[in-house]
C-alpha positions, 0 to 999 in steps of 0.5 A: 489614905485608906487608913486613917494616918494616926492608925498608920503611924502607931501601927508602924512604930509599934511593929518597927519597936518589935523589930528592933527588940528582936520580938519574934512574936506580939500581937497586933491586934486584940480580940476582945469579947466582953460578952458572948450574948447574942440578939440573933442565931446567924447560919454560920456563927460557932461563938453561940454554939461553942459557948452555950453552957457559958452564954450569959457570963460576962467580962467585967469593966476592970477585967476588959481593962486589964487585958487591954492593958496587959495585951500590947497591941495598938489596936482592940476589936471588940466583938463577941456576941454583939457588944452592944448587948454589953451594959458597960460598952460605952465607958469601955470604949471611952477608957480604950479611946483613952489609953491611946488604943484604936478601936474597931467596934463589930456589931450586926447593926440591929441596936446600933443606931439607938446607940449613936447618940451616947458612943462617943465619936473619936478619930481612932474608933470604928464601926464595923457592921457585919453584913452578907448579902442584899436584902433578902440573904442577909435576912435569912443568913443572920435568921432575922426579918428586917436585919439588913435594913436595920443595918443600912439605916444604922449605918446611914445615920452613923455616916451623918454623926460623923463615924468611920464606918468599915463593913464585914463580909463572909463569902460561903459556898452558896454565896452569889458573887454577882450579888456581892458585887452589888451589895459593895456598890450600894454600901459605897453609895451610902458612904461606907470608909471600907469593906473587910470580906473573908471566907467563912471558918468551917465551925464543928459545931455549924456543919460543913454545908455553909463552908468552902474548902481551900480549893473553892475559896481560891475560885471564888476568891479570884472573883472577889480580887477583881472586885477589889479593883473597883471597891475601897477594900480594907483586906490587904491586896496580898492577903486577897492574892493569898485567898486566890491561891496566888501566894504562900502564906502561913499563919499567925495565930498570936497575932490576933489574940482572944480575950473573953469571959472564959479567959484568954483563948489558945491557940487562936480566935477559931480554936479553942484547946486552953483558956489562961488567966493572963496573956503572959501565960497563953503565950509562953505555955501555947505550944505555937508550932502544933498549928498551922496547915499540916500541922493539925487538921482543923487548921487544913481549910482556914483562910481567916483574915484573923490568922493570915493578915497578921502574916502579912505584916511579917512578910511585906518587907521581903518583896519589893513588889508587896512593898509597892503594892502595899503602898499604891493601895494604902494611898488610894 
């Protein structure tokens, strides 16, 4: 199976619960940032930029808990920043693991291998090593010499300790799709579980010569969906349809919801207009039907698998086609 039968168990009695309740709305997946620090200044990263005046505070232990504990979601991305610059990660891993949460750790791989040894190794933990190019780009995308081969080393020994091992790609408008093609055989060869890939978000404070608007991701995203064919994807077959301008899809905003030093970020991981104190609060005083394509202008270009893959969930039942489809390409 592409995804791990527990993940795919929890997942299903979760979302069937909240079908059967009538719930409308709830979150599938919990973005927690505990730290925005960062070791590198990537090309097309808004985290560091939108968050510089409050680059150095950090979450505590006791605060990542609670919002774990306060969001249902049965799975908790820990991201930022880069986590592992976060000096309570592995006994926040360990409590996530605990309270039966799955994990997917995000990192750009430069402190990963170091920290193999002491992260604890668990069925429902994964790691997630952003990577967006061969040798050459993904040095001067992420600004750092020697990046790409520090995440490949990372990302072998992680395969050795035994680690599930997924990697992130953000497809821009310069990005050589040929290349990436390449970039997914090598990542393939070296025991890599599965590849997340998704068009960048046109950050305010990143400039816009980076980001695609919808019409050029639909053209490279035609390409990028024959790739699936041949690589272990872990991005949903309908939400790369979706990215090919085959299928209407409409976002979920809630469905991946933030959590950071700042509190609790509304309306969605890309904008930021609130902060709450409580999950609670972020969900009954968002006004959800403000955001979406047509409805405000930040949102007319966005493609991201964080406001979109939720949507899938939602609209596989509708179609006996997604049906099947969902289902041959969970089994491959």
């Amino acid at each position: 199976m592409r995804f791990p039968l527990r993940l795919n168990y929890d997942l299903t009695r979760y979302i069937i619960r909240n079908k059967f309740s009538k719930t409308t709305r709830y979150p599938l997946v919990l973005m927690l940032e505990p730290t925005h620090l960062c070791n590198l200044a990537c090309s097309g990263c808004g985290r560091i930029r939108e968050y510089a005046d409050t680059i150095q505070a950090m979450m505590s232990l006791e605060e990542c808990l609670a919002s774990v504990d306060e969001c249902p979601a049965p799975v908790v991305t820990i991201t930022g920043g880069e986590p592992f610059l976060y000096p309570h990660l592995n006994e926040l891993v360990t409590a996530v693991l605990e309270r039966g949460k799955h994990i997917y750790l995000c990192t750009n791989g430069i402190l990963l291998e170091n920290a193999l040894a002491t992260l604890p190794s668990h069925p429902n933990l994964t790691l997630n090593i952003h990577i967006d190019g061969l040798e050459e780009t993904h040095d001067r995308i992420l600004e750092r010499r020697g990046a790409f081969k520090t995440a490949i080393s990372a990302i072998i020994a992680a395969k050795r300790r035994g680690f599930r091992v997924c990697t992130n790609t953000t497809i821009f408008r310069e990005t050589d799709l040929v290349e990436i093609d390449m970039l997914f055989s090598q990542l393939e060869e070296i025991g890599v579980d599965g590849i997340l890939v998704a068009p960048g978000f046109g950050y305010e404070a990143v400039g816009e010569k980076l980001f695609m608007e919808r019409q050029e991701i639909e053209k490279k995203f035609i390409t990028v969906y024959e790739m699936s064919k041949k690589h272990r994807f872990f991005s949903t077959p309908m939400y790369l349809r979706f990215l090919k301008g085959e299928k209407a899809l409409t976002c979920t905003p809630w469905g991946n919801p933030t959590r950071n030093p700042q509190g609790w970020k509304a309306p969605c991981y890309l904008i930021t207009d609130n902060h709450y104190a409580t999950f609670a609060e972020m969900m009954s005083r968002t006004d959800w039907d403000r955001y979406g394509v047509g409805r405000d202008t930040r949102c007319a270009q966005c493609m991201m698998h964080c406001g979109f893959e939720p949507t899938v969930v939602a609209e596989i039942g509708k179609s006996w086609r997604d049906i099947l489809e969902m289902m041959i390409w969970n089994l491959t």
